[in-house]
C-alpha positions in Angstrom: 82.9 -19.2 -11.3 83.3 -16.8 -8.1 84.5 -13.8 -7.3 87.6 -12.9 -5.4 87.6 -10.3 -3.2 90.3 -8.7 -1.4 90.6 -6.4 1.5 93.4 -4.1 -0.8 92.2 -4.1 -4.0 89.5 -4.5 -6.7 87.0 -7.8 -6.6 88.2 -10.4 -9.1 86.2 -12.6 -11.4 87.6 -15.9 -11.5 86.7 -18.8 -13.7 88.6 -22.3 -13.6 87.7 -24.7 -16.7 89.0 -28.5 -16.6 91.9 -28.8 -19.2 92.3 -32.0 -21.1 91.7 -35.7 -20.0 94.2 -35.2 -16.8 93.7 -33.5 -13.7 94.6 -30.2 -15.6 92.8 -27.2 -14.9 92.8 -23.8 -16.7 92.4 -20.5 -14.2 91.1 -17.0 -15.6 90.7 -13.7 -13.9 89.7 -10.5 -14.4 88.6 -7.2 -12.5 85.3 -7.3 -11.7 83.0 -5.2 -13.5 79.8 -4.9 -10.6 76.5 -5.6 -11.0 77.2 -5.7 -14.5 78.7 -9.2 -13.7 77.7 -12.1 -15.1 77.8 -13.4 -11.8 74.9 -11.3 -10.9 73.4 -10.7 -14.1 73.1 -14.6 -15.1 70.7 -15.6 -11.4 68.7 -12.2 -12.3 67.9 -13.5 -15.9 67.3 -16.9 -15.0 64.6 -16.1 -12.6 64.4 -12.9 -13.1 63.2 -12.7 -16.8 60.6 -15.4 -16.1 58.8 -13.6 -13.4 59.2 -10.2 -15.6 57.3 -12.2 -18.6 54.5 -13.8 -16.5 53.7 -10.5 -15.2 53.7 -8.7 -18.4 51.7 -11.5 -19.4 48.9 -11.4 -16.3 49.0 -7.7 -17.0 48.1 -8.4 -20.6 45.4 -10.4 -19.7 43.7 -8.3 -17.4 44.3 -5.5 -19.1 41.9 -7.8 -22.1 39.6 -8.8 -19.6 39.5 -5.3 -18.1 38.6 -4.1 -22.1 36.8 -6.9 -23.1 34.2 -8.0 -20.3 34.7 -5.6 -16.8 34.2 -2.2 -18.2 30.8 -4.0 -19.7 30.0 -5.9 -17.0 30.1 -3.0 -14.8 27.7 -0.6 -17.0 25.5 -3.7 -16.6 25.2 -3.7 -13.5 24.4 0.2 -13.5 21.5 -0.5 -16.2 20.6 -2.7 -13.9 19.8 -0.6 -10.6 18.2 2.5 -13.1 15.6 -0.3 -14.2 15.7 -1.3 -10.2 14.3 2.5 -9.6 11.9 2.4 -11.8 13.4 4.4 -14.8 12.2 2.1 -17.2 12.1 4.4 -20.3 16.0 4.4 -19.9 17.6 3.2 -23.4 21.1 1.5 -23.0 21.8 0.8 -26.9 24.4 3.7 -27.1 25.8 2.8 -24.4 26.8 -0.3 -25.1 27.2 0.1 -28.8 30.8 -1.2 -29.1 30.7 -3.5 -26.0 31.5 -7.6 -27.7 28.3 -9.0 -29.5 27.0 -11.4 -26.4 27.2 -8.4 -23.5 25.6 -6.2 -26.4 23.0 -9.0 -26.9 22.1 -9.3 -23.0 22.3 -5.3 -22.5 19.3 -5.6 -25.5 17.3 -8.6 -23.8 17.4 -6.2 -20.3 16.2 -3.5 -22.1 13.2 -5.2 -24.0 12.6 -6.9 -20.7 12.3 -2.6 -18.7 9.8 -2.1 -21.8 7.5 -5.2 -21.0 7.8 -4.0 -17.0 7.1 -0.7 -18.1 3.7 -1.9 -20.0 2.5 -3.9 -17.4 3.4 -1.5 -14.7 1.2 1.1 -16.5 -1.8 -1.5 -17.2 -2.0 -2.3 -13.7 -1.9 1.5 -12.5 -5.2 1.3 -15.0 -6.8 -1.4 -13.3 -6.5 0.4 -10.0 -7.4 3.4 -10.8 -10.4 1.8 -12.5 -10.8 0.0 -9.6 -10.1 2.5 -6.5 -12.7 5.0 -9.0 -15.6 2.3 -9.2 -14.8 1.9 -5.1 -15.1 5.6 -4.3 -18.3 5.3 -6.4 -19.9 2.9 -4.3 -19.4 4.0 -0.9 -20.6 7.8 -2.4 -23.5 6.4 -3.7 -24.0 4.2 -0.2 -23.4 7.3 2.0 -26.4 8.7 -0.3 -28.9 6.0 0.3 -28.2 5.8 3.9 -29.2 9.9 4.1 -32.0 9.0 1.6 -32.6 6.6 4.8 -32.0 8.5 7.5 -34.5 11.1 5.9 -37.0 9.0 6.0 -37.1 8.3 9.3 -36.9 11.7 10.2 -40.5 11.7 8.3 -41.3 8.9 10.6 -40.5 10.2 13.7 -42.2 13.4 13.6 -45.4 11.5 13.0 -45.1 9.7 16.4 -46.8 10.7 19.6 -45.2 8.1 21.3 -41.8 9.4 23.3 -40.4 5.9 23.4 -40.8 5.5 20.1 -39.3 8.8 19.1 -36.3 8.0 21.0 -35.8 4.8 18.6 -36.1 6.3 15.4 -34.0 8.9 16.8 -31.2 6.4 18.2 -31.6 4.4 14.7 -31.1 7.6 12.7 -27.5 8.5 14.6 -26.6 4.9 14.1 -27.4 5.2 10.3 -25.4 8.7 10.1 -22.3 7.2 11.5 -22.4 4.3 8.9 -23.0 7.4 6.4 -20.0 9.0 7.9 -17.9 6.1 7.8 -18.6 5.6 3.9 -18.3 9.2 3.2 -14.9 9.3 4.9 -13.3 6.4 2.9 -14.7 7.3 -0.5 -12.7 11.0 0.5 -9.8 9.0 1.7 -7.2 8.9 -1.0 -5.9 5.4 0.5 -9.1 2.9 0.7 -7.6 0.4 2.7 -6.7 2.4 5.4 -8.4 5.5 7.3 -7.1 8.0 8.9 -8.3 8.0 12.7 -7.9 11.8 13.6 -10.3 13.6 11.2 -12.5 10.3 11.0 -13.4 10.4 14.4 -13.3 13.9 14.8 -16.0 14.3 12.0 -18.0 11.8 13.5 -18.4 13.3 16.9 -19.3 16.6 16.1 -21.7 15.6 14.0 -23.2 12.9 16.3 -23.0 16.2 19.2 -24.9 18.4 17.2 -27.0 15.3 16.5 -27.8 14.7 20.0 -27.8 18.6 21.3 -24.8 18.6 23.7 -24.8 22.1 23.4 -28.2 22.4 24.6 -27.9 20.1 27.2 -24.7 21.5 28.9 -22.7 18.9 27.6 -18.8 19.4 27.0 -17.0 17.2 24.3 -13.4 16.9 24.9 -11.3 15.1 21.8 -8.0 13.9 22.1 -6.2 11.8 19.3 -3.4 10.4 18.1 -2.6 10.3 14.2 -2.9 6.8 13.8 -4.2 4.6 10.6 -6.2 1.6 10.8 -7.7 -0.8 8.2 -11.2 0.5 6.8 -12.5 -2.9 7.5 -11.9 -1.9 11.0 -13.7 2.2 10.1 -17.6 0.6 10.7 -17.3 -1.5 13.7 -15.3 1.1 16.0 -17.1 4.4 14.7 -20.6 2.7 15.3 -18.7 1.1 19.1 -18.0 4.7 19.5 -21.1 5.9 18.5 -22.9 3.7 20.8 -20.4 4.7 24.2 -21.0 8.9 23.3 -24.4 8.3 22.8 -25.0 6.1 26.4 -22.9 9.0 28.1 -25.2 11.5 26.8 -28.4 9.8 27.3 -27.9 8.2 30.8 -24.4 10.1 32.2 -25.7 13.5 33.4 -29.1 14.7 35.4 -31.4 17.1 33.1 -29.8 20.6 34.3 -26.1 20.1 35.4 -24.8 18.7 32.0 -21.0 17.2 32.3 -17.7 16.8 30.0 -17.5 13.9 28.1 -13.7 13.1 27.2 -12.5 10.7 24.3 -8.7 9.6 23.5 -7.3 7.6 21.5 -3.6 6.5 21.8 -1.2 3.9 20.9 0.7 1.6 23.4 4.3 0.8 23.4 3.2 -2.7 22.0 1.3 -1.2 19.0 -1.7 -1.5 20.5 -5.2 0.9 19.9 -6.6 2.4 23.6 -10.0 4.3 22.9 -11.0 5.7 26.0 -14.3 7.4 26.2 -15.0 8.7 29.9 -17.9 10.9 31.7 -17.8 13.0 35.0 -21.5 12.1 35.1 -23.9 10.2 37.7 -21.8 6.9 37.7 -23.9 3.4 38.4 -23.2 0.7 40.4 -21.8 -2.2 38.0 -23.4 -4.8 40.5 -26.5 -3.4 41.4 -28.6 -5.3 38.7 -28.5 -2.1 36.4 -30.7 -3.2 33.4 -28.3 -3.8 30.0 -29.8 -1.5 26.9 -29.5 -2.2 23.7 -26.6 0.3 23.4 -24.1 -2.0 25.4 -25.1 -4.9 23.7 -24.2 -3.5 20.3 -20.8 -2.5 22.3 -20.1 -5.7 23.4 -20.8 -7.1 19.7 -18.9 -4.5 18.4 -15.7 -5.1 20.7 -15.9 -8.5 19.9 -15.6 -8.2 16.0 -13.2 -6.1 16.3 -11.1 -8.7 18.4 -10.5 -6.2 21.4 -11.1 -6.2 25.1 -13.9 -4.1 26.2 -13.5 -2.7 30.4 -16.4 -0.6 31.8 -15.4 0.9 35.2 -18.2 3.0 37.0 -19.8 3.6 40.6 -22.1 6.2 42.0 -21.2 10.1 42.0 -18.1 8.7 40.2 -18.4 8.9 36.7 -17.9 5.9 33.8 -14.9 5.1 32.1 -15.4 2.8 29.2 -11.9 1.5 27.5 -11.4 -0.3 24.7 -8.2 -2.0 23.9 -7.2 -3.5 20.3 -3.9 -5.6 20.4 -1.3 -4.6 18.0 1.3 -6.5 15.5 4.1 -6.1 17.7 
């Protein structure tokens, strides 16, 4: 079978067919219809038709899976992230009413499993608010004894003749009222584990000034911090290290009638670490000179080291003191 085609006239369909035993062969022609052809229309349904019926087929069967396990699957998956958020009072049974009798069942089991989230989410919200409460309590009820404290050696001191000894109960009662401060701070705090530096410190300066009379004495307090957070465990150590440097610089820093400006910062480094400054324009001492060690930079020294920072004192005559304190940061 071929078709004839001629430059004058119409394409021809031509079939030959053998004739017989002999060598005898039977020739038929006809005008050629086209496309309609079965020249062109017997190649198109022997591959053609095939191809047509796997796709129809592959289209059946996704169009199945598409009906039977996507569209499911995929409102699983969306169950999924609103229990992920925390919506765990969502109820998907409606949603997947008609979905096939397994997805159904695990859409059911990821439900129940949001409810028991749910009720041990809330019991442990209990327990720390239980918990934070009975906290709060303590340090309240510790910030009351230290005053209950600090009151009686108040009493103490005005029965003593002795100006040394006044000057002790006095220095022990402003170490005792920064502890006070310090617990009074973190049972306000509505974080425990971590205190806010700004107000902290700025509470427990002015109250330590109008402890100590800077006003009286001419004595300027200049406050400078950044709004950083620490861990309370840290809140004792560097509010009584603090307490200790603002007290020195009051006590020792400044001659009886010319009073001075005592400057604090605090700042954060580009590695994450904590700089406390605390600097005087005072009298200055000579570092070398054999100056005696009080008890005051003792307790800073012990106080630097548990908090696992590096303590620099820079003075000299007519000069001032600059007393840094540097805590390493995470970074």
């Amino acid at each position: 079978m071929f078709v004839l085609r001629r430059k004058d006239a119409s394409p021809m369909d031509v079939v030959i067919r053998p004739v017989g035993p002999a060598n005898v062969f039977a020739v038929i022609s006809r005008e050629s219809p086209g496309f309609w052809s079965e020249f062109t229309l017997q190649p198109v349904s022997s591959f053609g038709l095939p191809l047509l019926a796997f796709s129809i087929a592959l289209l059946a069967v996704w169009l199945a899976i598409d009906s039977l396990v996507l569209r499911w699957l995929s409102r699983l998956i969306r169950i999924a992230r609103v229990y992920g958020a925390g919506r765990y009072a969502f109820r998907a049974g409606d949603a997947m009413a008609s979905a096939p009798a397994e997805i159904k069942e695990l859409a059911d089991a990821l439900e129940d499993m949001a409810a028991d989230i749910d009720q041990r989410d809330s019991d442990l919200k209990s327990a720390i608010n239980v918990r934070d409460a009975a906290v709060k309590e303590i340090h309240h009820r510790v910030k009351n004894n230290l005053q209950i404290v600090t009151s009686f050696l108040n009493l103490q001191g005005r029965q003593l003749q002795d100006p040394e000894a006044r000057q002790a109960i006095a220095a022990a009662r402003h170490r005792i009222d920064a502890l006070a401060i310090v617990h009074q701070t973190l049972y306000q705090h509505e974080r425990l584990e971590l205190v806010s530096m700004q107000p902290f410190l700025e509470g427990l300066i002015n109250h330590l000034a109008e402890a100590l009379g800077t006003e009286t004495r001419n004595i300027g307090l200049s406050q400078t911090y950044e709004d950083l957070e620490r861990p309370a465990d840290d809140a004792i150590p560097f509010a009584l290290f603090l307490v200790e440097a603002v007290t020195n610089a009051t006590k020792y820093a400044f001659n009886e009638d010319e009073g001075g400006m005592i400057s604090i910062t605090l700042e954060e480094d580009n590695t994450g670490g904590i700089i406390l400054k605390v600097m005087d324009d005072g009298v200055g001492f000579d570092p070398g000179g054999g100056a005696r060690i009080g008890l005051g930079s003792k307790l800073m020294k012990a106080f630097s080291r548990q908090l696992h920072a590096e303590l620099t004192i820079d003075s000299a005559p007519g000069e001032g003191t600059r007393i840094t304190l540097f805590m390493p940061g995470s970074k």
